[in-house]
C-alpha beads as a LAMMPS data file, in Angstrom:
LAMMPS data file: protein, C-alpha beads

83 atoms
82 bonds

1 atom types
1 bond types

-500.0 500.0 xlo xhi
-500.0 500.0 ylo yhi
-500.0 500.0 zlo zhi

Masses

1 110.0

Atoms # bond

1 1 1 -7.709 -17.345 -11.041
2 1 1 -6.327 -18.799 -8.233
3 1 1 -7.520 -18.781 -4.785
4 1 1 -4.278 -16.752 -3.150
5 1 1 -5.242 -13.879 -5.912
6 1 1 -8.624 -14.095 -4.947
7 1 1 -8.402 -13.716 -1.150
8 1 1 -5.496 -10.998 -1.640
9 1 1 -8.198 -9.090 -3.629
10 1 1 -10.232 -9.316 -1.428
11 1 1 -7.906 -8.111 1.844
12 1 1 -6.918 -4.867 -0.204
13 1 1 -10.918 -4.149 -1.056
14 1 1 -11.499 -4.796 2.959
15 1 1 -7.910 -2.532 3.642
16 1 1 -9.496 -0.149 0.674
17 1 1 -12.858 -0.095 2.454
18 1 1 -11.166 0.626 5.989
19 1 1 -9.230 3.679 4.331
20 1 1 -12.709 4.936 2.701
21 1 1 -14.486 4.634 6.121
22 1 1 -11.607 6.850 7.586
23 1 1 -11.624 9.324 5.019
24 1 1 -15.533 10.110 5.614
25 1 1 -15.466 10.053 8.900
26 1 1 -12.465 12.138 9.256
27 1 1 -13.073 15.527 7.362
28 1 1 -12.186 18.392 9.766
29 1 1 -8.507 20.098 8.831
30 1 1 -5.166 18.230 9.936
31 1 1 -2.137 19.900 10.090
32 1 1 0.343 17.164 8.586
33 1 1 4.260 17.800 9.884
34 1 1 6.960 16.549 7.721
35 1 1 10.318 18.082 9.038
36 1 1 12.528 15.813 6.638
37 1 1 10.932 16.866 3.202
38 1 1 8.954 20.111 4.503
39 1 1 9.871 23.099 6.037
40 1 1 5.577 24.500 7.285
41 1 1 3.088 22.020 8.091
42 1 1 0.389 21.195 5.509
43 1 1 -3.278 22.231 6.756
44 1 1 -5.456 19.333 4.566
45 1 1 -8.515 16.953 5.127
46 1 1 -7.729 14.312 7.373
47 1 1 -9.075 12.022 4.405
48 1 1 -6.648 13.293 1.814
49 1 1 -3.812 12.685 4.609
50 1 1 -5.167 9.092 5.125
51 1 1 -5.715 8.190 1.455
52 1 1 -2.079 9.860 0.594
53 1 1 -0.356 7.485 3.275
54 1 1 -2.455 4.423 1.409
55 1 1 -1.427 5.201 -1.692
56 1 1 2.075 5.487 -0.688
57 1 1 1.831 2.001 1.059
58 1 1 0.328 0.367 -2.221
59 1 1 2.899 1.840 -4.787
60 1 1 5.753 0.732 -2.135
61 1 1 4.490 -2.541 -1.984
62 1 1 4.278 -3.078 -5.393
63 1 1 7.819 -2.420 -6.351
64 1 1 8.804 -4.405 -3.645
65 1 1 7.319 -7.215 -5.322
66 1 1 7.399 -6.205 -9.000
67 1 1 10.724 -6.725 -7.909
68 1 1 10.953 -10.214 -7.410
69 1 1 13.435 -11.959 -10.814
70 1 1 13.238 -15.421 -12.035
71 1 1 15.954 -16.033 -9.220
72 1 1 13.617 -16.200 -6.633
73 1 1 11.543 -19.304 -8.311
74 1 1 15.204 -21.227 -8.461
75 1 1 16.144 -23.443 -5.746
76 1 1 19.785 -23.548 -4.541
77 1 1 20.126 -26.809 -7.683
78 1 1 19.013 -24.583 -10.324
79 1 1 15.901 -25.863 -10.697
80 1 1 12.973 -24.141 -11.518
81 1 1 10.528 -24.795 -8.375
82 1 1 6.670 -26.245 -8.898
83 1 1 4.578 -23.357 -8.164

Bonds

1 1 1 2
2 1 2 3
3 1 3 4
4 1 4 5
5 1 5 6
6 1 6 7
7 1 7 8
8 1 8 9
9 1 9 10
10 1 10 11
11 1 11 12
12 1 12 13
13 1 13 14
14 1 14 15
15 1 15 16
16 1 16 17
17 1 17 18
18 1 18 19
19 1 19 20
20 1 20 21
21 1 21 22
22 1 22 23
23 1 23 24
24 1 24 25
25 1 25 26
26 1 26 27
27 1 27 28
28 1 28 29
29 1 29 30
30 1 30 31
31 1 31 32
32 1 32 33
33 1 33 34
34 1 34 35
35 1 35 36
36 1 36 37
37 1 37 38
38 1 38 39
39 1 39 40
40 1 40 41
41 1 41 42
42 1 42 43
43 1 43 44
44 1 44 45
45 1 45 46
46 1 46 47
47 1 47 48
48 1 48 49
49 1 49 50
50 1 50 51
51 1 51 52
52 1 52 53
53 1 53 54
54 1 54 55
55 1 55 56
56 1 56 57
57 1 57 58
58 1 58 59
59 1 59 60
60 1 60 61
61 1 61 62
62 1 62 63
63 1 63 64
64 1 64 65
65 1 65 66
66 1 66 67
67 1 67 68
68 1 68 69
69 1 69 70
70 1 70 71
71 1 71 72
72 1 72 73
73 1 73 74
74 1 74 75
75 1 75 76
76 1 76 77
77 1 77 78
78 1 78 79
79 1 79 80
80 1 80 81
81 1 81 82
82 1 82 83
């Protein structure tokens, strides 16, 4: 394991911890407003709201870099770069 994996672990546990701290803080009823996908406002936990945004965040983020091809580890010569 390499110390960039380690430390990103450990910034999504800390991001993971922030969102967990919201969420039980946070547990009277939000009405959540979504014009573009919803046509009445959801009445939810706060938490569920919070956690839901997250989640969305994480999967995004992952395709963004699940993404990434062998192109990207190519310099402009064609060779493969030293990681």
């Amino acid at each position: 394991m390499t110390a960039a994996i380690f430390f990103r672990t450990l910034g999504f546990l800390l991001i993971l911890f922030v969102v967990v701290y919201i969420g039980t803080e946070n547990t009277q009823q939000v009405n959540f407003h979504f014009s573009l996908l919803l046509e009445k406002p959801i009445s939810t936990n706060a938490a569920l709201v919070y956690f839901a945004i997250f989640a969305i965040g994480v999967v995004g983020g992952t395709l963004l870099n699940a993404g990434q091809s062998a192109k990207a580890d190519k310099d402009s010569s064609g060779k493969t770069k030293k990681r």
